[in-house]
LOFILUM-774989 format. One line per 4 residues: number of its first residue (from 1); their letters; for each residue x, y, z of N, C-alpha, C. Coordinates in nm, 3 decimals, decimal comma. Each point is the difference from the previous one (the first is absolute). Example, Ala and Ser with C-alpha at 12.3 -4.5 7.8 and 13.67 -1.06 7.14 Angstrom:
1 = AS = 1,319:-0,569:0,780:-0,089:0,119:0,000:0,090:0,120:0,000  -0,035:0,105:-0,072:0,082:0,119:0,006:-0,077:0,109:0,073;
# end
This chain:
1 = XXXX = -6,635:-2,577:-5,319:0,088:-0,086:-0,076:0,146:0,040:0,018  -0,001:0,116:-0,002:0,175:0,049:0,038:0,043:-0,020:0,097  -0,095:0,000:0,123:0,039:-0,074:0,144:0,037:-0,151:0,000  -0,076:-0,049:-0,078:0,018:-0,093:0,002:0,198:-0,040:-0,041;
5 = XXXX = -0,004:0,036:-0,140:0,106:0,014:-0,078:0,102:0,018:0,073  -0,010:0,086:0,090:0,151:0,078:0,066:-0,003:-0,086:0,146  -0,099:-0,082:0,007:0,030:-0,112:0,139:0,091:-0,119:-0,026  -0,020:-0,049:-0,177:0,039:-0,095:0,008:0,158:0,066:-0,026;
9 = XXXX = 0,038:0,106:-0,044:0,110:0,061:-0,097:0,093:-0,054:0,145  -0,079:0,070:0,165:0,059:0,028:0,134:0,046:-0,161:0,016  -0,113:-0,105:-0,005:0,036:-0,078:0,048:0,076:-0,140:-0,072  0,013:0,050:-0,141:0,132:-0,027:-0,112:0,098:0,034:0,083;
13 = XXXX = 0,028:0,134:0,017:0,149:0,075:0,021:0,041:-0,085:0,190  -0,109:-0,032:0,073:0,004:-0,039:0,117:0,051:-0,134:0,007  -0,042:-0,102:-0,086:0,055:-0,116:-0,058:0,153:0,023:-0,062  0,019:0,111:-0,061:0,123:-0,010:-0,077:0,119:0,022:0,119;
17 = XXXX = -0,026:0,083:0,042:0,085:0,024:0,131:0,021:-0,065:0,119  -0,086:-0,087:0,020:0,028:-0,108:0,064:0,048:-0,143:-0,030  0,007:0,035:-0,130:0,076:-0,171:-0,094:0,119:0,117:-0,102  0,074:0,123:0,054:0,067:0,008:-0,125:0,122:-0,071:0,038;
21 = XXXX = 0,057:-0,026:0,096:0,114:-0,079:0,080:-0,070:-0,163:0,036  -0,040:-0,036:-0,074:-0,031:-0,130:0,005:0,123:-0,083:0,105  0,132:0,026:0,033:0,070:-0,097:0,064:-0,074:0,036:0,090  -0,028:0,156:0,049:-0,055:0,022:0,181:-0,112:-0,056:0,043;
25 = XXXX = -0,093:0,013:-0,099:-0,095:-0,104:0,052:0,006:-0,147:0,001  0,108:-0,097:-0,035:-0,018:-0,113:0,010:0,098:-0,015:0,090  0,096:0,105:0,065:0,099:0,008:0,090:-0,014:-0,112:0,169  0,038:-0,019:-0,010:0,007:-0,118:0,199:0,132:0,017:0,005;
29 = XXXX = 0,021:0,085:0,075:0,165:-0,030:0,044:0,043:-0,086:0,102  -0,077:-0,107:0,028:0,005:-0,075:0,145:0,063:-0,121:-0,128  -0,054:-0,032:-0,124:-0,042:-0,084:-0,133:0,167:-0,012:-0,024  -0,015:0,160:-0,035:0,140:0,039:-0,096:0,133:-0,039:0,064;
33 = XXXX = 0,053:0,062:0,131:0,058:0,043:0,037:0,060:-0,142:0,093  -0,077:0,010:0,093:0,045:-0,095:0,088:-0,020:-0,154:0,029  0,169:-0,046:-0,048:-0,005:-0,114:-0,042:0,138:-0,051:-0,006  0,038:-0,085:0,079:0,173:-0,029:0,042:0,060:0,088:0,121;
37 = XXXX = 0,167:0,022:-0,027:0,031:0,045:0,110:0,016:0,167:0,013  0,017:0,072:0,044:-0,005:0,145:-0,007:0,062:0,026:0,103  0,052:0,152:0,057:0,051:0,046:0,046:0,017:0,126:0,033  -0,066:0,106:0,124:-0,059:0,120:-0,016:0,073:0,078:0,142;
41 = XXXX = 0,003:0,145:-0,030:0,082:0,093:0,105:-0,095:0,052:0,076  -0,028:0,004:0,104:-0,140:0,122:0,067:0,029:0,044:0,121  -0,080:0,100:0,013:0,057:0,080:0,127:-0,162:0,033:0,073  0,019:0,033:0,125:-0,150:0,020:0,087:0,001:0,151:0,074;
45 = XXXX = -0,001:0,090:-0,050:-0,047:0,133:0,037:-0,058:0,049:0,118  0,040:-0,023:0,092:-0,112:0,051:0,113:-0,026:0,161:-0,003  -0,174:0,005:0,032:-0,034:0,120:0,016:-0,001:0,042:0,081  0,009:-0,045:0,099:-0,028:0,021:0,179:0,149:0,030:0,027;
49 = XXXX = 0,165:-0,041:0,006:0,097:0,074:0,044:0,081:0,012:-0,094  -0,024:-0,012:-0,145:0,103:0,012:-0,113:0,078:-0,088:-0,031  0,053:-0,076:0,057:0,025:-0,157:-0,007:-0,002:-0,032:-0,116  0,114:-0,047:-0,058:-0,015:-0,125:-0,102:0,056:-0,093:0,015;
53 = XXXX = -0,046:-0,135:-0,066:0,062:-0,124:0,053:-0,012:-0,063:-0,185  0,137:-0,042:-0,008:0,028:-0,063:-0,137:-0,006:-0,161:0,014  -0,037:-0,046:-0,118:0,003:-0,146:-0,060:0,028:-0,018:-0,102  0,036:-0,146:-0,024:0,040:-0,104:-0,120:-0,112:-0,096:0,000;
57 = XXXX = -0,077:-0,047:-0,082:-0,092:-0,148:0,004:0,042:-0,091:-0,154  0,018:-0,112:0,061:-0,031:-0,111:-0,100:-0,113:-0,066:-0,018  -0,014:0,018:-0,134:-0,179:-0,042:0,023:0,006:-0,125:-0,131  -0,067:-0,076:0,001:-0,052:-0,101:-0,107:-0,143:-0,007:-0,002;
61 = XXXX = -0,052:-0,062:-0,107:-0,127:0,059:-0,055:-0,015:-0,145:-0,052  -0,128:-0,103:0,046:-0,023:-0,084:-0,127:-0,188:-0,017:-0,036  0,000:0,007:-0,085:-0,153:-0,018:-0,023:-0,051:-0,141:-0,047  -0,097:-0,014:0,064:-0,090:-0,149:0,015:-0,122:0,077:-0,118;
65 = XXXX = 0,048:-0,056:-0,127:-0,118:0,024:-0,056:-0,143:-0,098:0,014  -0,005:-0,103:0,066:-0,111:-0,092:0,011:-0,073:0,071:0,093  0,076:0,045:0,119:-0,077:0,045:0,143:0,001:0,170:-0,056  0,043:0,064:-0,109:-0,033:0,156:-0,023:0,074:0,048:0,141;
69 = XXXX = 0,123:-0,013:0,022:0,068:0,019:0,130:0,106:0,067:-0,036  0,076:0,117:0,080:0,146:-0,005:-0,007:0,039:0,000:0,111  0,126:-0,049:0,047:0,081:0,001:0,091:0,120:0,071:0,031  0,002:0,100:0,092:0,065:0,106:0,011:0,090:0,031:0,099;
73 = XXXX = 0,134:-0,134:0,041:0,122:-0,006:0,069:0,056:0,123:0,040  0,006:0,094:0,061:0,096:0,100:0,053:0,090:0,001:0,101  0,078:-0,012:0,001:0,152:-0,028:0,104:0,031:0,155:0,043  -0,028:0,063:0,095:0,040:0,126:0,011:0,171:0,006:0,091;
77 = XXXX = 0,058:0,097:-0,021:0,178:0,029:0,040:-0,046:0,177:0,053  0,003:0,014:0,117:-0,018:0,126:0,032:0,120:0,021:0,048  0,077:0,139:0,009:0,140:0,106:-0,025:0,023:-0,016:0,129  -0,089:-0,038:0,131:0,075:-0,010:0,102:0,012:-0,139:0,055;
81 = XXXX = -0,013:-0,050:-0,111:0,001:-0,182:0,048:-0,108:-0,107:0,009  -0,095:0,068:-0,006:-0,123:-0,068:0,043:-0,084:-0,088:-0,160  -0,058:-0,105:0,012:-0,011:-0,101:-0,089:-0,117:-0,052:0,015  -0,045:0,001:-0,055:-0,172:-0,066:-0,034:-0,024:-0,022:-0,167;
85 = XXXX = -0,114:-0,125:0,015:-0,088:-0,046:-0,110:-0,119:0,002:0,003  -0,088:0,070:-0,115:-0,108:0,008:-0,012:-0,037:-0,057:-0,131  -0,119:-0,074:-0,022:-0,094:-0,133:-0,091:-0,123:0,102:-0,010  -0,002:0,049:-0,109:-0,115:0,055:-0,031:-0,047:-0,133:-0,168;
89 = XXXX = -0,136:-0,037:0,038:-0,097:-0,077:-0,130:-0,112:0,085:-0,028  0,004:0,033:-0,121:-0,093:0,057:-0,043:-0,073:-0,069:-0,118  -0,152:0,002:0,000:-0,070:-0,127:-0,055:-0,087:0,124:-0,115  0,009:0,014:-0,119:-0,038:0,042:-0,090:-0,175:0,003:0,024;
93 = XXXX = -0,084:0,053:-0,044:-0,140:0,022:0,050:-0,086:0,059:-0,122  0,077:0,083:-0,061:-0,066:0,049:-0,143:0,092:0,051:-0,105  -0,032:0,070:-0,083:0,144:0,055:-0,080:0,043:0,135:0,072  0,120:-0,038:0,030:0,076:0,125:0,066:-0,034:0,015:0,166;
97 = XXXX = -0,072:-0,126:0,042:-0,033:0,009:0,150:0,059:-0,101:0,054  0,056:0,000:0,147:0,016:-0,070:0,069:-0,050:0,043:0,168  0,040:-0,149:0,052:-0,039:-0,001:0,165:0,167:-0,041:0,061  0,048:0,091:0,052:0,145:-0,038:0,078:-0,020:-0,042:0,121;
101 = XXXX = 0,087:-0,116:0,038:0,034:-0,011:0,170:0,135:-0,004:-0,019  0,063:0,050:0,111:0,109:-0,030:0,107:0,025:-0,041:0,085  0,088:-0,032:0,119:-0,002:-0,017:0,139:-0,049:0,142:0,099  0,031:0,034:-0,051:-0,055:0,170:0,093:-0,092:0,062:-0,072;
105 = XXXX = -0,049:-0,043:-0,055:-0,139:0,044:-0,073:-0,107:-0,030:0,057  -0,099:0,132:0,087:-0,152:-0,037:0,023:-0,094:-0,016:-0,100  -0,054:-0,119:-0,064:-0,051:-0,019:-0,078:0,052:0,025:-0,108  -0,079:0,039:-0,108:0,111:-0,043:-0,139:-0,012:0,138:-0,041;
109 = XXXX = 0,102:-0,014:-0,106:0,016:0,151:-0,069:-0,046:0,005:-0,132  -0,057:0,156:-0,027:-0,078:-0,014:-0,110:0,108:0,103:-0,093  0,019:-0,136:-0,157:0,129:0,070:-0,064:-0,127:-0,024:-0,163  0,057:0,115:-0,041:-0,077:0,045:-0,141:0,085:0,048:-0,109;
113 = XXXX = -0,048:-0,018:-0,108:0,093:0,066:-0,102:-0,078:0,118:-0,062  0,110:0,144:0,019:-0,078:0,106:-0,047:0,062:0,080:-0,065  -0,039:-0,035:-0,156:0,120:0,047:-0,093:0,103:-0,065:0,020  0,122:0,101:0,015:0,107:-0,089:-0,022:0,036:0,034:0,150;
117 = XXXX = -0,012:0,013:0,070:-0,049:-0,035:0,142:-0,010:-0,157:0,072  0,062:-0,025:0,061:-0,064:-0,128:0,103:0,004:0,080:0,134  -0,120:-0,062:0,055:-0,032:0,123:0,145:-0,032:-0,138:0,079  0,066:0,013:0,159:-0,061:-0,077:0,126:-0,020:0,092:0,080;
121 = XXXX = -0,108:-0,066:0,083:-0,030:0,081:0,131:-0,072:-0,152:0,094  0,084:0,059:0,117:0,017:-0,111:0,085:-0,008:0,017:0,166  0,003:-0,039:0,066:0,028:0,007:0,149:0,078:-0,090:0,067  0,106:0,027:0,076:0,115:-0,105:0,033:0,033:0,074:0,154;
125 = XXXX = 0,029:-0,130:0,064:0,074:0,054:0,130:0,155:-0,002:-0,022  0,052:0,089:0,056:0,133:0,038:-0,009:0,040:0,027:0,176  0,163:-0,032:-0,014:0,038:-0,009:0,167:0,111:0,136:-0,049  -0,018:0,042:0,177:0,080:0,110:-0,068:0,138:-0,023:0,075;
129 = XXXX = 0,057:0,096:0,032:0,168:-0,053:0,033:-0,030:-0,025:0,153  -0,091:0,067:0,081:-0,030:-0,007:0,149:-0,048:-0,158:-0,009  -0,052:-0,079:-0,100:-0,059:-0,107:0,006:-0,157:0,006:0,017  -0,071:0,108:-0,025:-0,121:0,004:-0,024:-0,076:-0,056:-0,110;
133 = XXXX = -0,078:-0,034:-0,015:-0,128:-0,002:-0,134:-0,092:0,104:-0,013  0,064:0,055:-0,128:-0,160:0,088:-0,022:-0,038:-0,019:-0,150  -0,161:-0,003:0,003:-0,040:-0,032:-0,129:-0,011:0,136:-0,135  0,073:-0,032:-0,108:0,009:0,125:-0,066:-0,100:-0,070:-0,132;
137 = XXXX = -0,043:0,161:-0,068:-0,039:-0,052:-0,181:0,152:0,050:-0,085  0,024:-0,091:-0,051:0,046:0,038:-0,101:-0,078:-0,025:-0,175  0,058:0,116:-0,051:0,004:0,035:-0,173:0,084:0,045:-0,037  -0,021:-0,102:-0,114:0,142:-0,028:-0,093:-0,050:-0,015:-0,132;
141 = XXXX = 0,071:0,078:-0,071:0,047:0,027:-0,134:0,076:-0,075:-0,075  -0,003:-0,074:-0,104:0,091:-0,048:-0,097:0,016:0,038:-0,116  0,100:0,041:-0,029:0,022:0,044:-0,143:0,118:-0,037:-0,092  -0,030:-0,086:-0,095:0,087:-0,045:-0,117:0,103:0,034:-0,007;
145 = XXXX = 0,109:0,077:0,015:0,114:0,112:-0,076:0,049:-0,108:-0,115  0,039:-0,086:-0,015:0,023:-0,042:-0,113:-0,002:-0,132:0,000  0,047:-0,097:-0,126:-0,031:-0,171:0,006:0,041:-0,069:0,102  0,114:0,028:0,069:0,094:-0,053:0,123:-0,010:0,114:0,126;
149 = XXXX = -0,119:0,116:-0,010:0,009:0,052:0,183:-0,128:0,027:0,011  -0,054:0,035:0,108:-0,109:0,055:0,067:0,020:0,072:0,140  -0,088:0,089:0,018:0,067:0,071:0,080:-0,191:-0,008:0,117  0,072:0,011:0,103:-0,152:-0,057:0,082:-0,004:0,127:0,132;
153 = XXXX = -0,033:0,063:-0,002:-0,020:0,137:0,087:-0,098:-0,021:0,099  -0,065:0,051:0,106:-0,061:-0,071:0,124:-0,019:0,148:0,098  -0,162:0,038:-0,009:-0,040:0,024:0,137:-0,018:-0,072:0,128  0,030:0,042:0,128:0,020:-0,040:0,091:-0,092:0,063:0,105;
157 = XXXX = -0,126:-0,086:0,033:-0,118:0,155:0,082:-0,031:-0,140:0,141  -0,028:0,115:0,152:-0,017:-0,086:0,076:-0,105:0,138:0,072  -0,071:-0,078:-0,019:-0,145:0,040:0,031:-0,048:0,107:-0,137  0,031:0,158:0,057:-0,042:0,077:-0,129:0,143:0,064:-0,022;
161 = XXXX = 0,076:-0,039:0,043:0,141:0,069:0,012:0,100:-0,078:-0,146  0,103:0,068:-0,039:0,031:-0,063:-0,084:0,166:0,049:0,045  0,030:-0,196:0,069:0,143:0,033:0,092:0,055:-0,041:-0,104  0,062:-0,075:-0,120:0,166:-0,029:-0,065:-0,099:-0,026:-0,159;
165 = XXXX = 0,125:-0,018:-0,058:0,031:-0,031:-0,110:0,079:-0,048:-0,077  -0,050:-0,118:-0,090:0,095:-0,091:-0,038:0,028:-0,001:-0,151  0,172:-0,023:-0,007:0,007:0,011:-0,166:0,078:-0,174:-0,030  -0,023:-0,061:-0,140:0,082:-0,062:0,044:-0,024:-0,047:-0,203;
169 = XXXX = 0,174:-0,011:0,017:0,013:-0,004:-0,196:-0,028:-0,176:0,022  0,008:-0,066:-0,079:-0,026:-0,117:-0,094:0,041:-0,034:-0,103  0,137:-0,081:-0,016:0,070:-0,055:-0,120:-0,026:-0,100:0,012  0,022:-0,069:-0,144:0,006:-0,125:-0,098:0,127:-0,029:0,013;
# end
């Protein structure tokens, strides 16, 4: 009977701790966060010759609540001139799940909410300055910092190697 007693006491206290922050568990920062126009600083780390390469992106955000969709405009401004746009839609799938595409996205990316966490992991071809393609995974991190930023951090692995890394803030 005391076994008994002290299972449920465990799995009281196991419940309590997983609902004592009630915002984190009902947390989607894909929900919260992104929605209108924004505006974010990031830089790309290379591991392979030390290299960094800085950016500016304009991004807009609109969500199709009928289709459970968002739409994810990025205008990139890179420090040595160079200019690209990337359309990432991501179609909602469960609470706190989604399926991402891009244009350089092999197949879709699998983005989750964990805690106060939003996590992708993905595979994308990338050209490099020689004009090559090589296919990398990236993972990426999102994290809240406050009502108007997020800050989105990024492993960078090509094969088992883990060549750059990406930071990149996110204002309102």
């Amino acid at each position: 009977m005391n076994f008994i007693k002290t299972l449920i006491v465990f799995m009281f206290c196991a419940v309590l701790a997983n609902t004592a922050n009630g915002k984190e568990n009902n947390r989607d920062l894909l929900i919260d966060f992104f929605n209108g126009p924004m505006k974010a600083d990031g830089r790309f780390n290379s591991r392979l010759d030390g290299s960094e390469r800085q950016f500016r992106v304009n991004m807009v955000a609109k969500w199709n609540r009928h289709r459970n969709t968002l739409t994810l405009v990025e205008d990139f401004f890179f420090q040595d001139g160079e200019k690209g746009r990337k359309t990432w839609v991501f179609t909602r799938v469960g609470k706190g799940r989604y399926l991402g595409t891009r244009e350089d996205v092999i197949g879709q990316a699998d983005v989750w909410q964990d805690g106060e966490i939003l996590r992708l992991r993905y595979r994308a071809n990338i050209k490099s300055a020689s004009g090559s393609v090589s296919e990398v995974l990236f993972e990426d991190e999102l994290v809240q910092l406050s009502r108007k930023q997020v800050k989105n951090t990024a492993s960078v692995h090509w094969w088992f190697l883990t060549v750059g890394d990406v930071e990149l803030n996110i204002s309102k």
